[in-house]
C-alpha positions in Angstrom: 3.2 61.1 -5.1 6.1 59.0 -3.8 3.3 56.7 -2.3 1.4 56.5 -5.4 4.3 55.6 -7.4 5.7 52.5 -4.6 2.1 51.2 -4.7 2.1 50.7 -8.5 5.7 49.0 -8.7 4.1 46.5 -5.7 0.8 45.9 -8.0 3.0 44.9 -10.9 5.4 43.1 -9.1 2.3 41.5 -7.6 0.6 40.9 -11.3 3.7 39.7 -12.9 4.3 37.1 -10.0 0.8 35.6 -10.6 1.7 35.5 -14.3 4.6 33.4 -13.3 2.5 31.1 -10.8 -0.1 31.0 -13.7 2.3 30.2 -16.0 3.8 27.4 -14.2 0.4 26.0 -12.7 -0.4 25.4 -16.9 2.5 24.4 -17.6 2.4 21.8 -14.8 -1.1 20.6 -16.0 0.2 20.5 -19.5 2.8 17.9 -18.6 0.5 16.1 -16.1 -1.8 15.9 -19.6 0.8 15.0 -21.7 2.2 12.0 -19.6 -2.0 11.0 -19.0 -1.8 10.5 -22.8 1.5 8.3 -22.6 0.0 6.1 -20.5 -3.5 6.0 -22.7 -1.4 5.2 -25.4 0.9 2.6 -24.1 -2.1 1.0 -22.7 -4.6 0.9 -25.9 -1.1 -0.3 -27.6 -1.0 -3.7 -25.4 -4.7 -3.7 -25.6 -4.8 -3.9 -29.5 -1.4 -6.2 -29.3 -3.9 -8.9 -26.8 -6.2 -8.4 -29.0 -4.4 -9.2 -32.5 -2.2 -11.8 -30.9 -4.3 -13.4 -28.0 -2.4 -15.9 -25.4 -3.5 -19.7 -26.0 -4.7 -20.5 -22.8 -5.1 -24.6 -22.2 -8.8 -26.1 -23.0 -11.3 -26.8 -20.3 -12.0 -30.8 -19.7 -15.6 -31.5 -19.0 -15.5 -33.3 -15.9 -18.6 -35.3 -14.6 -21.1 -37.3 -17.1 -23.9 -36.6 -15.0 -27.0 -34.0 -15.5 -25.7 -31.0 -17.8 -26.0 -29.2 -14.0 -23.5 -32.0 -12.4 -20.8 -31.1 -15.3 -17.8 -28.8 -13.6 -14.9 -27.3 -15.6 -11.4 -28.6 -14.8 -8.6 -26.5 -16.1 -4.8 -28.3 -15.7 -3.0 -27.3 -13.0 -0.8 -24.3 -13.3 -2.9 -22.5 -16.3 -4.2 -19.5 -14.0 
């Protein structure tokens, strides 16, 4: 009977650590899930903010008066 008895305080000693390792392993994804959405939202924030409020970039010059197939695009240095 003595037996019996240490056998079932090991089992839930044994359940109630894999309800702590559970516990933390959701927990863990639930953070890693939460900080995901951070990111997604800080990104779609400067996203939307290029999009409502684009950066001028500088105007190609047509360079060449030749065949439309000789004509190149110039941009001025320093606008990459």
């Amino acid at each position: 009977m003595a037996e019996i008895c240490k056998t079932k305080s090991e089992s839930c000693k044994q359940i109630d650590d894999k309800k702590e390792e559970l516990w933390q392993l959701v927990g863990n994804r639930c953070c890693d899930l939460i900080d995901f959405i951070v990111r997604m939202k800080s990104s779609y924030t400067s996203i939307s903010a290029n999009i409502l409020h684009p950066r001028p970039y500088p105007t190609p010059r047509l360079v060449g008066l030749g065949k439309a197939r000789d004509v190149k695009m110039s941009y001025p240095a320093g606008s990459d």
